[in-house]
C-alpha positions as YAML, in Angstrom:
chain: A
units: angstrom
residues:
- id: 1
  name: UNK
  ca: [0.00, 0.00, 0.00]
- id: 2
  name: UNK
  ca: [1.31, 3.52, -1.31]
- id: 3
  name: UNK
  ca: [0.98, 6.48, 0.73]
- id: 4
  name: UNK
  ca: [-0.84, 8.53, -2.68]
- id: 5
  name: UNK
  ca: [0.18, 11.55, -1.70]
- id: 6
  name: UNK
  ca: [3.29, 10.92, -1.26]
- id: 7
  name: UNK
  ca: [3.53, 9.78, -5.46]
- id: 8
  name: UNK
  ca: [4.86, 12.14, -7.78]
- id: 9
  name: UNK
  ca: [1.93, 10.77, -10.80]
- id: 10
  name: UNK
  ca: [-0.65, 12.02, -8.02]
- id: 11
  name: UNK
  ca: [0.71, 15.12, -7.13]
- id: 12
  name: UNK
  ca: [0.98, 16.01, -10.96]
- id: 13
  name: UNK
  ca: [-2.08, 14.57, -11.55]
- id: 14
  name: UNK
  ca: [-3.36, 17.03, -9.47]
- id: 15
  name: UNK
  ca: [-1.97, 19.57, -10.73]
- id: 16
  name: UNK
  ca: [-2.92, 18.91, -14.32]
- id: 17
  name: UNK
  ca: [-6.89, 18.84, -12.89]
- id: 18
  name: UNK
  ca: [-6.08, 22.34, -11.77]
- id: 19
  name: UNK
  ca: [-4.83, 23.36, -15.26]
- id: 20
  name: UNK
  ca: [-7.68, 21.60, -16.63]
- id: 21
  name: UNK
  ca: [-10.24, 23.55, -14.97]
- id: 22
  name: UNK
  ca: [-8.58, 26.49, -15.18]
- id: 23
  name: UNK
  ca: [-8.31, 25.90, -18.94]
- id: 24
  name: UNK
  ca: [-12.09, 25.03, -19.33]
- id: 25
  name: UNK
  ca: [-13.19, 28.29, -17.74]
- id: 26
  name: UNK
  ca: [-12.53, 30.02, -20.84]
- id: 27
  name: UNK
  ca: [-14.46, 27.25, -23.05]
- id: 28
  name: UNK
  ca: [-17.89, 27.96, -24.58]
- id: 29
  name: UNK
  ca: [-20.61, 28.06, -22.51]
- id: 30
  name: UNK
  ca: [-22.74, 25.49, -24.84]
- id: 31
  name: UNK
  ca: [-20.26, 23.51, -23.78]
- id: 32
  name: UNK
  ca: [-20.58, 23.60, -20.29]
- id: 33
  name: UNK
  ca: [-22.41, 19.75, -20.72]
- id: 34
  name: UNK
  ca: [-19.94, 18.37, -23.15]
- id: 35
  name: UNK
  ca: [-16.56, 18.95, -23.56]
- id: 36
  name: UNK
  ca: [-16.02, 20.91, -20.26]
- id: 37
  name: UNK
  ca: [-18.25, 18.48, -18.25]
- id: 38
  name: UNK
  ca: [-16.23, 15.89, -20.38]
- id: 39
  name: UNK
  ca: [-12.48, 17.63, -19.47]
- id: 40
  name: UNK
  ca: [-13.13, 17.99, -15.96]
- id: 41
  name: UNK
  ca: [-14.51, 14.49, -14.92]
- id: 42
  name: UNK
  ca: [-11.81, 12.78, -16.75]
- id: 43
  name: UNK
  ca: [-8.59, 14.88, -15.82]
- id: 44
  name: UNK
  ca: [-10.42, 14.07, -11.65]
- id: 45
  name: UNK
  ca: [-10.50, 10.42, -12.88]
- id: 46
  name: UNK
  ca: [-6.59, 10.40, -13.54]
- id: 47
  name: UNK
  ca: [-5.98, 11.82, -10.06]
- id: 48
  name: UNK
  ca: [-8.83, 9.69, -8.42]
- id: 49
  name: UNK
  ca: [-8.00, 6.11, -9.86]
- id: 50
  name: UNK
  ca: [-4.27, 7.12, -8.89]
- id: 51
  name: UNK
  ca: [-5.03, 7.09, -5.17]
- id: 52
  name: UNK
  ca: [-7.80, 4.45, -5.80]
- id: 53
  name: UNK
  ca: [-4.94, 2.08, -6.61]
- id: 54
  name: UNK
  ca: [-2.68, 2.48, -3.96]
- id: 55
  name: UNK
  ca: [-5.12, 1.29, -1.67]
- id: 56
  name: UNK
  ca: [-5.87, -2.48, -2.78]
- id: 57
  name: UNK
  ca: [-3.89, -5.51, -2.13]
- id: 58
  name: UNK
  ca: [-1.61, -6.14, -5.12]
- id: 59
  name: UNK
  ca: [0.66, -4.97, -7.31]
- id: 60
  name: UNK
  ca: [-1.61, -6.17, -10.06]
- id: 61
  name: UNK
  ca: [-4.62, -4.49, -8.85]
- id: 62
  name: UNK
  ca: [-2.84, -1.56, -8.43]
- id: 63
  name: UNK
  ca: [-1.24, -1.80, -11.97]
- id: 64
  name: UNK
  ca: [-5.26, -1.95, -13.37]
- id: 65
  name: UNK
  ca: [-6.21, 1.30, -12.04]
- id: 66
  name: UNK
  ca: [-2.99, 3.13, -13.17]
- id: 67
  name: UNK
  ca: [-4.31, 1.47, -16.50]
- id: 68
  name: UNK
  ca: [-7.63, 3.21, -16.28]
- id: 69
  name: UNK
  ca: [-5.83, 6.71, -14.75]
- id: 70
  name: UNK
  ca: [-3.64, 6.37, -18.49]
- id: 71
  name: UNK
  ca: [-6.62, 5.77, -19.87]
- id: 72
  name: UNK
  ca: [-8.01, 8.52, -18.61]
- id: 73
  name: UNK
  ca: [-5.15, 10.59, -19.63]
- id: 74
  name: UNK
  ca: [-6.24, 9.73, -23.37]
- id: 75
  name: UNK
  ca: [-9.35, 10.67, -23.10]
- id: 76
  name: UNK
  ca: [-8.66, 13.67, -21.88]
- id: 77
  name: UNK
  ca: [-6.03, 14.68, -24.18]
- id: 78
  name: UNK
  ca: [-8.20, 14.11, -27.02]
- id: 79
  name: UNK
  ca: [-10.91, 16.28, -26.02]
- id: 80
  name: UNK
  ca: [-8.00, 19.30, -25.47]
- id: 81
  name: UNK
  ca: [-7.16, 18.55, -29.30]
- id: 82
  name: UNK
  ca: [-10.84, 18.39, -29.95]
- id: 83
  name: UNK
  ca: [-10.87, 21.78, -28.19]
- id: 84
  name: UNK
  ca: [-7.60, 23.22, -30.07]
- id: 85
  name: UNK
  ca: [-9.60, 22.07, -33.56]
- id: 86
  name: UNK
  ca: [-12.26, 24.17, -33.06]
- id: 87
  name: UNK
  ca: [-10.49, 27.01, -31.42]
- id: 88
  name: UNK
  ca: [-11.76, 26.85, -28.20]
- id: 89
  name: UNK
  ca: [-10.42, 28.60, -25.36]
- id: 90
  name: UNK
  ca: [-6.75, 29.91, -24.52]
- id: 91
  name: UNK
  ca: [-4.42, 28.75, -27.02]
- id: 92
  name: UNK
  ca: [-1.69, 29.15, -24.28]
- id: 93
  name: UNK
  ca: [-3.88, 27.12, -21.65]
- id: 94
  name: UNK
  ca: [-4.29, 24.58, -24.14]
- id: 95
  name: UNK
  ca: [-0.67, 24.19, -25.26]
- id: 96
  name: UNK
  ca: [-0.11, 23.88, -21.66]
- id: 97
  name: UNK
  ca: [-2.48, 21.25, -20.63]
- id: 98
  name: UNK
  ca: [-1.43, 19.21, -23.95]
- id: 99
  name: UNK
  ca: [2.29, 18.89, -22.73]
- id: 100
  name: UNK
  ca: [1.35, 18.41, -18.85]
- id: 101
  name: UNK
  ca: [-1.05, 15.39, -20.17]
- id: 102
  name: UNK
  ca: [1.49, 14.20, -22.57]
- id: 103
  name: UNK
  ca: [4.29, 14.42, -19.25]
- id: 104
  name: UNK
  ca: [2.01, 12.95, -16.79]
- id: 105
  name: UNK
  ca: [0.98, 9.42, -19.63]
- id: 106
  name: UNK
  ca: [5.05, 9.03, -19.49]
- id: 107
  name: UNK
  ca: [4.68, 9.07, -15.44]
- id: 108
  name: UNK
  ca: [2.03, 7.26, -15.12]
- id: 109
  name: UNK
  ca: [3.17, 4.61, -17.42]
- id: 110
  name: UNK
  ca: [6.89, 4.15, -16.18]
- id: 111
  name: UNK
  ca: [4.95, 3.97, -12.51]
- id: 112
  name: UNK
  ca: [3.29, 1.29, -13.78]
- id: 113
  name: UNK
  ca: [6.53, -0.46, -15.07]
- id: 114
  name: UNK
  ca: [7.56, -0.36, -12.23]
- id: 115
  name: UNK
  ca: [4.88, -1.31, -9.77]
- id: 116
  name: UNK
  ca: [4.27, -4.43, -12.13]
- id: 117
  name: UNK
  ca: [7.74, -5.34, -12.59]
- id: 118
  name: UNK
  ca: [9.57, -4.05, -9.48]
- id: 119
  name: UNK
  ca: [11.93, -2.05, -11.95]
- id: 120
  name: UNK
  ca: [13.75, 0.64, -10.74]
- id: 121
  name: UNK
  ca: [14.17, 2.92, -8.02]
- id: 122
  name: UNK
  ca: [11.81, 4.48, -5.80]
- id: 123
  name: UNK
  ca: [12.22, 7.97, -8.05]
- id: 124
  name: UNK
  ca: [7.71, 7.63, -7.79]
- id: 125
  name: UNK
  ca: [7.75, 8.63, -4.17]
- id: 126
  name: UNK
  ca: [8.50, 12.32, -3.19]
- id: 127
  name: UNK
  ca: [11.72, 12.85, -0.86]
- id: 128
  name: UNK
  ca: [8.81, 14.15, 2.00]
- id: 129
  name: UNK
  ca: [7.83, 10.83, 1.94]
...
């Protein structure tokens, strides 16, 4: 069992659903039930099936729900490109969120090496922790 909070992936997981909602505040307001409903519920799924995880039993377990927080991650980053298509939004904000989502799929992905495998060292785990 992981202390979330102490993890890296969450913390920047967190971060990036800041960025996120910060980002959709500038959307259009006929999307309020769409994309930004969409953009917010699935940058808080990253962050929530991140500490989800690192409360059951196994590695393997574990390793599932960092699945579904990457998957997450792509769903997410599609609707920001969705977004970017149509011109939606801060083009700044957007450029932004695109390479924190892009950062955080490497993180989350490597964590997952790693908590499957036992690769590597503890690099996941803040020096707090």
């Amino acid at each position: 069992m992981h202390n979330f909070k102490n993890l890296k992936i969450w913390q920047k997981a967190l971060d990036f659903t800041d960025f996120v909602y910060d980002y959709c505040k500038g959307l259009p307001a006929d999307e309020r039930f769409c994309l930004i409903d969409q953009l917010n519920r699935n940058s808080c799924s990253i962050t929530t099936n991140i500490a989800d995880g690192s409360g059951k039993r196994t590695a393997k377990h574990f390793g599932e729900f960092l699945t579904t927080a990457l998957t997450s991650s792509y769903e997410t980053e599609t609707q920001l490109l969705i977004c970017e298509r149509r011109a939606y939004g801060s083009k700044e904000k957007s450029q932004k969120c695109l390479e924190l989502v892009v950062e955080l799929q490497k993180m989350i992905f490597s964590f997952r090496e790693y908590i499957l495998n036992g690769d590597g060292p503890s690099r996941f785990l803040t020096l707090d922790s």
